[in-house]
Each structure stands twice: as C-alpha cells, then as structure tokens.
PLY file of the C-alpha trace (Angstrom):
ply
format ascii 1.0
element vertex 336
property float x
property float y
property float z
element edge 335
property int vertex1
property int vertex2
end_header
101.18 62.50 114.00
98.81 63.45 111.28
101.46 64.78 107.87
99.34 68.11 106.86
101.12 67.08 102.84
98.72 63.89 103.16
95.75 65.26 105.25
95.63 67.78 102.06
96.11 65.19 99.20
92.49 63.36 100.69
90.86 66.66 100.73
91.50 67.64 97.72
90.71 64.38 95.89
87.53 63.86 97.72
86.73 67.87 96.99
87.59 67.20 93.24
84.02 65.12 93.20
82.62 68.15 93.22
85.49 71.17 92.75
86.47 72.31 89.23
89.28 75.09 89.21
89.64 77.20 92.06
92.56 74.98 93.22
94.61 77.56 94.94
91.34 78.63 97.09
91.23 75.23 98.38
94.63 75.14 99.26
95.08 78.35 101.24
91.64 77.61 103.35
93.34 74.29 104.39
96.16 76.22 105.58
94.98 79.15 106.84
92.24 76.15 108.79
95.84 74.84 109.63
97.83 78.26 110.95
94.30 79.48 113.24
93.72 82.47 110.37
90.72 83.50 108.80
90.11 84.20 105.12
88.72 87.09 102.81
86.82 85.23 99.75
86.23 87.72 96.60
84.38 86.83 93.92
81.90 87.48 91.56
78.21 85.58 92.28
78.26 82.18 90.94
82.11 80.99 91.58
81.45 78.44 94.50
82.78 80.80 96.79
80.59 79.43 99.35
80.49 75.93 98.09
84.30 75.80 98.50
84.18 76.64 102.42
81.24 74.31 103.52
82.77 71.23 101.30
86.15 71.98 103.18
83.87 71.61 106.67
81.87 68.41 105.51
85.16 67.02 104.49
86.64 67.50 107.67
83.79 66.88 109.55
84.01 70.42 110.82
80.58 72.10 112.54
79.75 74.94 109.84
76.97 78.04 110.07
76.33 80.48 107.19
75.66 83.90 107.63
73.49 85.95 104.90
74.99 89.40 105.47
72.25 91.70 105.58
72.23 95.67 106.32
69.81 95.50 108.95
71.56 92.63 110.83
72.71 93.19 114.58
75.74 92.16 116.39
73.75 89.76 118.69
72.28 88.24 115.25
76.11 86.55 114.79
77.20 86.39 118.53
74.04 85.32 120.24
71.84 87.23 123.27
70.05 86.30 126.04
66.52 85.52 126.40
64.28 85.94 129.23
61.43 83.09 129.92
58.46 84.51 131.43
57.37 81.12 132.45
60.21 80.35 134.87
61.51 84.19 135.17
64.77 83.14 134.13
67.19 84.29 131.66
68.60 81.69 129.08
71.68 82.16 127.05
70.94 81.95 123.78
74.32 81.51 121.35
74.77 82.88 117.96
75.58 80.98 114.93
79.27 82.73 115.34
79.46 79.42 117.68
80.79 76.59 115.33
84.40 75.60 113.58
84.01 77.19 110.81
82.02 80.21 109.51
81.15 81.56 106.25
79.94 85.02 106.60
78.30 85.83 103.04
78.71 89.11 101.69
80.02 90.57 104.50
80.49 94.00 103.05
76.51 94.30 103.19
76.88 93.94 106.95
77.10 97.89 108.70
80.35 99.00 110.72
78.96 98.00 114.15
78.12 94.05 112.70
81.23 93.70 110.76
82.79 94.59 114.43
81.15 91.92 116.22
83.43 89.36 114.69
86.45 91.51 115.66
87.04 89.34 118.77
86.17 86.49 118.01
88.66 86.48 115.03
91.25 87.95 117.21
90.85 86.41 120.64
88.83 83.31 119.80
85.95 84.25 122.18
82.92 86.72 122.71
81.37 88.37 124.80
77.92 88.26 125.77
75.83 90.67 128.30
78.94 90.65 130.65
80.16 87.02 129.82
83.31 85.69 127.93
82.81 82.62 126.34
85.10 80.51 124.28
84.98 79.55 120.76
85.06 76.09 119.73
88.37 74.72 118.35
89.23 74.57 115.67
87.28 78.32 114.36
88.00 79.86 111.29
85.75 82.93 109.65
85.47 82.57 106.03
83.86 85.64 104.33
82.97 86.38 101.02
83.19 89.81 98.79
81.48 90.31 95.61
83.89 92.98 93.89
80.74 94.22 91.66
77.86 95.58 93.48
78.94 97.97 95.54
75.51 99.91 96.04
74.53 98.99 99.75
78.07 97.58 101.30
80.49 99.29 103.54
83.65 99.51 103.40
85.55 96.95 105.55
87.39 99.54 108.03
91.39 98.70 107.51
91.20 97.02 111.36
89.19 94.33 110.25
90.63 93.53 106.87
94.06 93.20 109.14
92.13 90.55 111.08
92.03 88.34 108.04
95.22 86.41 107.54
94.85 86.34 103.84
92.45 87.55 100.99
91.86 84.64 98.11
90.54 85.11 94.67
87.84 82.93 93.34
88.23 82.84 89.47
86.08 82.41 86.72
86.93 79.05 85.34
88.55 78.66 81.92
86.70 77.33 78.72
87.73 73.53 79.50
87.08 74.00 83.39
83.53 75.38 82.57
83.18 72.81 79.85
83.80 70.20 82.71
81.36 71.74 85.01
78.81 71.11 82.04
79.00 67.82 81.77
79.47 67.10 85.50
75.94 68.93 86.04
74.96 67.22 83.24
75.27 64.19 84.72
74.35 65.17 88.30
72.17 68.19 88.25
71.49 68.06 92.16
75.87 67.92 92.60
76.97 70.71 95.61
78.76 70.84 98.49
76.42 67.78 100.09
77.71 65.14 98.09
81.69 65.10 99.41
82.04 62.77 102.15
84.14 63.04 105.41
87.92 61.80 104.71
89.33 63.24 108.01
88.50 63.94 111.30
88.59 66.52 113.75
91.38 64.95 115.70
93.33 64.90 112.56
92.92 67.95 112.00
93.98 69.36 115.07
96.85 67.24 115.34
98.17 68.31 111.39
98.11 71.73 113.19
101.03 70.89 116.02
102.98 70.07 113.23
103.26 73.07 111.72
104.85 75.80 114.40
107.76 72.56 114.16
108.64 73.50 110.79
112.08 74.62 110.36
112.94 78.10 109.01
116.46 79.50 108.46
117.74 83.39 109.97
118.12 83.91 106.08
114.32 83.23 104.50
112.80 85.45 108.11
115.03 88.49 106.76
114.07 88.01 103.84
110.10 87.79 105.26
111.40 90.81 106.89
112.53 92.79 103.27
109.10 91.74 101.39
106.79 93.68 104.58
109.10 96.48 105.01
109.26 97.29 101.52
105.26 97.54 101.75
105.92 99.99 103.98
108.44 102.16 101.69
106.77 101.88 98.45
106.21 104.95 96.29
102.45 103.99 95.21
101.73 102.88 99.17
100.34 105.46 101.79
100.55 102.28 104.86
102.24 99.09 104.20
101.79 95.63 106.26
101.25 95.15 109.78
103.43 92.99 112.53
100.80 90.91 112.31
101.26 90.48 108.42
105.04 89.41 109.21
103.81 87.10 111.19
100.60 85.92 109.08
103.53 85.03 106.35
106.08 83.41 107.88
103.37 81.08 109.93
101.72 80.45 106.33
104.94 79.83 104.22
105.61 77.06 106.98
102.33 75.52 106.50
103.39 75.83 102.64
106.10 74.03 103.14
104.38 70.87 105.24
101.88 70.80 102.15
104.71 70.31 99.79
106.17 67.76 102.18
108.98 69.55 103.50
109.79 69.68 106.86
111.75 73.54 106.38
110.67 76.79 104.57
112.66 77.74 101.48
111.85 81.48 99.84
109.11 79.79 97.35
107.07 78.96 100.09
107.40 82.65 101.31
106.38 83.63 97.02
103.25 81.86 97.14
102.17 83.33 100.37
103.03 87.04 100.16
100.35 87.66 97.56
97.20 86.54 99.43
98.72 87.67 102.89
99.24 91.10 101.79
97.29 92.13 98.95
94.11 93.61 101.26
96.90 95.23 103.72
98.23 97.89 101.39
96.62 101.19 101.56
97.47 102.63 98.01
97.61 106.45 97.84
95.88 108.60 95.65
98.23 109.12 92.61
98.14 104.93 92.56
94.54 105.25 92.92
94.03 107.44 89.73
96.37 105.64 87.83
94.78 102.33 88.76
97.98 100.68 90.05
96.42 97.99 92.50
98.57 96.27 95.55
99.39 93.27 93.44
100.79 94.64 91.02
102.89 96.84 93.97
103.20 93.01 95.91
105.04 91.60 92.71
107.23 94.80 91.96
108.29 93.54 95.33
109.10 89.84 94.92
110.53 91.09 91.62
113.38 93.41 93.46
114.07 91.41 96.20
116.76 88.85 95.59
115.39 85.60 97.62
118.20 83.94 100.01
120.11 81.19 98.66
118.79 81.47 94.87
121.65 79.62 93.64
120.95 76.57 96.01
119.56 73.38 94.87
116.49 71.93 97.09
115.81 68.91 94.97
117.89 66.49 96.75
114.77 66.72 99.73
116.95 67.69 102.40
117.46 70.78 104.60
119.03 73.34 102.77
121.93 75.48 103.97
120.41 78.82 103.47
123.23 81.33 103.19
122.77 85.25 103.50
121.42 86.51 100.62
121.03 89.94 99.43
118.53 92.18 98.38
118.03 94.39 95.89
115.95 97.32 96.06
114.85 99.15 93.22
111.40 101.00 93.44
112.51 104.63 93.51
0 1
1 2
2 3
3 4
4 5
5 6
6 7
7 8
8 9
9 10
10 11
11 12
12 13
13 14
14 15
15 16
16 17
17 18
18 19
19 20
20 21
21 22
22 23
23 24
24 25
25 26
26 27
27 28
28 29
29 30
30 31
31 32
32 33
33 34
34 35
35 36
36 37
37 38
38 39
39 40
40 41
41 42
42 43
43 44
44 45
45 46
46 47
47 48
48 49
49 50
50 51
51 52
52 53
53 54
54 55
55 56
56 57
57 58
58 59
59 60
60 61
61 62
62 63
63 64
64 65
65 66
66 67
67 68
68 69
69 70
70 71
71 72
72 73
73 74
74 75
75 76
76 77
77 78
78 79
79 80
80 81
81 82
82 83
83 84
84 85
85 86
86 87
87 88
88 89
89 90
90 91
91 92
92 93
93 94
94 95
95 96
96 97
97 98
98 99
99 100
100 101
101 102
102 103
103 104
104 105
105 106
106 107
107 108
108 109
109 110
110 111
111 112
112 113
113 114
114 115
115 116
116 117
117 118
118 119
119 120
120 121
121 122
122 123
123 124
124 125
125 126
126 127
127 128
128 129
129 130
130 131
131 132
132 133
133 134
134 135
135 136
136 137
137 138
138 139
139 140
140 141
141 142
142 143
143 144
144 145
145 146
146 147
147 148
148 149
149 150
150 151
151 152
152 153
153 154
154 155
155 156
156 157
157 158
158 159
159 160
160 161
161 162
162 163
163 164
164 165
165 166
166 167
167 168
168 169
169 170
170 171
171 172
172 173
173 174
174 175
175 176
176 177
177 178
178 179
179 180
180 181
181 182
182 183
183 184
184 185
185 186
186 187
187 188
188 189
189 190
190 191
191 192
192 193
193 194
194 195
195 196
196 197
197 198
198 199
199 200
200 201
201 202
202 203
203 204
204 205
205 206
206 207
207 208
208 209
209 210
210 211
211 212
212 213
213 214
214 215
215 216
216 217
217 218
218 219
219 220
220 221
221 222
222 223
223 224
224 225
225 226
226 227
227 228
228 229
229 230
230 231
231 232
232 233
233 234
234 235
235 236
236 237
237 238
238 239
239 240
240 241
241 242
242 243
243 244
244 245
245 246
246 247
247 248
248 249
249 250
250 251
251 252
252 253
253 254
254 255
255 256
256 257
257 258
258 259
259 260
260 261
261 262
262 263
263 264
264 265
265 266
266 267
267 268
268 269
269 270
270 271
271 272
272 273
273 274
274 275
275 276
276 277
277 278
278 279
279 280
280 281
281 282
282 283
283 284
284 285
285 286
286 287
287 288
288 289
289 290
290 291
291 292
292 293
293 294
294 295
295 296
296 297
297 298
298 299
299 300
300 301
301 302
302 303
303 304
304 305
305 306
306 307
307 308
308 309
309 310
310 311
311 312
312 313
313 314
314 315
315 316
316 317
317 318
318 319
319 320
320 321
321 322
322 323
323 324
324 325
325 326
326 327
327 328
328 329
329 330
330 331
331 332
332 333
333 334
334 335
C-alpha cells in the first residue's frame, strides 16, 4: 500500500528541479488529486500557475490537456461532438480534450456561462454526455483552473454552482526577493527550464492506490463537531449573506484526512482541519453588501472563525505519534 506522506515527499523533491515557492499550491493539488476534488488556481500572469499543474501530471505520469479559455469557445470544444464522414455515411465520436486525468482549464473566467457549465458534470459525476451518450471519465480526473484576479474586462462571473464544484480555491503568490532571486539564477543557468524537464517518480497505480488509503484515516466524534462549528458559523456570520455548503463539510473533513496522511499520521487532529478550512471555504462565502463596501473579504471572515472556535482537545499533546484521545471540546462563539 502506497503511504500518500512518501508518494508526496518524491513529488515534491523531483518538482523542486523546477518549483520555487508556491509550496502550499503543490501540496493541496496532491491532495485534492488524492480526495477526487478539483481546484480553483488564482493568480496573477506569470506565477507558474499552469506550470505547477502539468509538472504535478508529468510527475505522476498522469494524461494532461490544456484548455485556453476563450469567449467564443463552445461546450462541445471541451466535451467533444460527433462527426459525420461523408465517405462511409457514418457518424464518428469524436472526444474532447475534457477526456484525460487531469485538466487545466486556463482562464476559465473568459469562458461564457453555457462553457463554464459544460464541466459541471464532469466535475460532479465524473462523466459527460454526448448527443444522447454517457461516457465515463478516465480515473484518476481532476479539473485544475486558473483565475487571473486582474483583468476582469471580458470574464464572467463563475455562477456560485460552479465555484461549489471546486473542492478548494489556492493562491499562487508572488515569490519573495530570495525566491525570485533563485528563479534568476536557475534560468540563468537553464533558460529553456519548465514543466518538461521533471521526470516521472510515481505511477498511476501508485497513485490510485495512495488514494484507498485515505477514506481509512481515523477521525474522532470531537474534531467532525468541531468541522461541524467552523461551516455553520459560515452560515451565521454577520458580514456573510450564504455560508458553506454540505458539500463544503464534506470537502473538509475528506481533505483534513488527506492532511493528516501527508504529515504521516494515520488520524486527523484539529490542525489538519486549520490548514484546510481556508482553501475549502474561502470561494464559498457569499459576503453581503455592507462587507462588500467595507472590503472585508471571506478570509479574513474564515480566520475570525478559526480564531473563536476553541479546537477539541487543545490542551492534548500529539507529539508522542500516537492516536490521540480527543475529548469534547468547546467552542466559543464570539462574532456578534
């Protein structure tokens, strides 16, 4: 059985050939690759958003399509048509480039409503359907689509549906003076250096067997209520018009397990739940207008949260690196 702590530790060192910063990005792909999610990339132009995804599919020997997002591109332009041969007078199935492991859809905010919808099902159901027929996705499939948070002239606005179909929204950073001084002299070095150049370190197989491991990881009654406080308050907050989804519930406890298997741990402890609630819920908050105008975005809401919310068992210590009895802790609300 493949240990997803280990299948991460090669990825990462064989994406560090290439890979300055962006760290966390590479992290939550492998695990939302790991938990069957798909990903919301924002970024400005020029912060490997891309690069990140297709070194994560050569590295895993994953099949990988790009998608320009364009505003005159049709839904049969990602899931595929049928074509009709005059020679034979036949009709011939034609697939779309939806049809692969993993997909980066670029920009997909340039894409129009009825586009953007055409990955609806196969994000949610892991199939499509073409002029009457249902056909399955490979496995494993995992939509990665990027943002730019700038140009907003020609994009439309993700409808809150779709955004609910990604389980979490990542952050591509600008790197830091010493990260950007160490992209320098890497380029400097190896002008023609991109996503090409990392070699395959697992396989498939691997991959899909790191993923039965994860739905085994343990998780005490204690750390799902307290999964349970961090959504609900979403919902109650005085700056938020809609809070999280079931789904989000969900999307967080199946990612703070896969936190925990990266770590090494074979159980969940409210840390792993921490560094998951950000990127799971950040692009599920509908903020209402007075939060709007005052510029109060859903992180800042998301840690108010964590903040108030007194995590289960905060007086226990988890460094001997065994299961922890989790006992029933309380929480503290305090946003009113």
């Amino acid at each position: 059985m493949t240990d997803p702590s280990v299948l991460y530790d090669r990825l990462k060192e064989e994406a560090d050939t290439v890979l300055i910063g962006n760290e966390e990005v590479l992290r939550h792909i492998t695990i939302a690759i790991l938990t069957r999610g798909h990903v919301l990339l924002e970024g400005v132009p020029g912060v490997a958003k891309t690069t990140i995804a297709t070194l994560v599919a050569n590295a895993t020997n994953l099949e990988h399509s790009r998608i320009q997002m364009t505003p005159d591109l049709l839904p049969a332009d990602i899931t595929g048509t049928t074509v009709y041969h005059q020679q034979n007078g036949e009709f011939e199935l034609q697939k779309g480039p939806v049809f692969t492991n993993l997909v980066v859809a670029d920009e997909i905010n340039r894409a129009p409503p009825k586009t953007q919808s055409a990955l609806l099902e196969a994000m949610q159901e892991g199939q499509v359907s073409i002029e009457g027929s249902t056909l399955e996705l490979p496995t494993p499939f995992t939509v990665v689509a990027t943002m730019n948070p700038l140009e907003m002239e020609g994009t439309f606005k993700l409808p809150e549906a779709q955004r609910d179909r990604f389980q979490m929204k990542l952050v591509a950073e600008i790197p830091d003076t010493n990260e950007e001084r160490a992209i320098l002299d890497r380029f400097d070095a190896n002008p023609t250096l991109d996503a090409d150049a990392i070699s395959q370190v697992l396989s498939r197989d691997e991959l899909l067997n790191a993923r039965t491991v994860i739905p085994e990881t343990h998780i005490e009654d204690s750390v799902k209520e307290y999964i349970l406080s961090i959504v609900d308050a979403t919902r109650d907050h005085r700056n938020v018009t809609h809070g999280a989804s079931p789904r989000a519930t969900i999307a967080l406890q199946n990612t703070a397990k896969a936190a925990a298997r990266l770590n090494g741990r074979e159980y969940v402890i409210p840390d792993d739940v921490k560094e998951m609630a950000l990127p799971v819920l950040r692009h599920r908050l509908i903020m209402n207008s007075d939060a709007e105008l005052s510029q109060i975005s859903s992180e800042a809401v998301i840690e108010e949260i964590l903040q108030s919310i007194t995590p289960p068992g905060s007086d226990t210590d988890h460094s001997a690196g065994v299961e922890p009895a989790v006992g029933d802790g309380g929480t503290k609300r305090e946003f009113e």
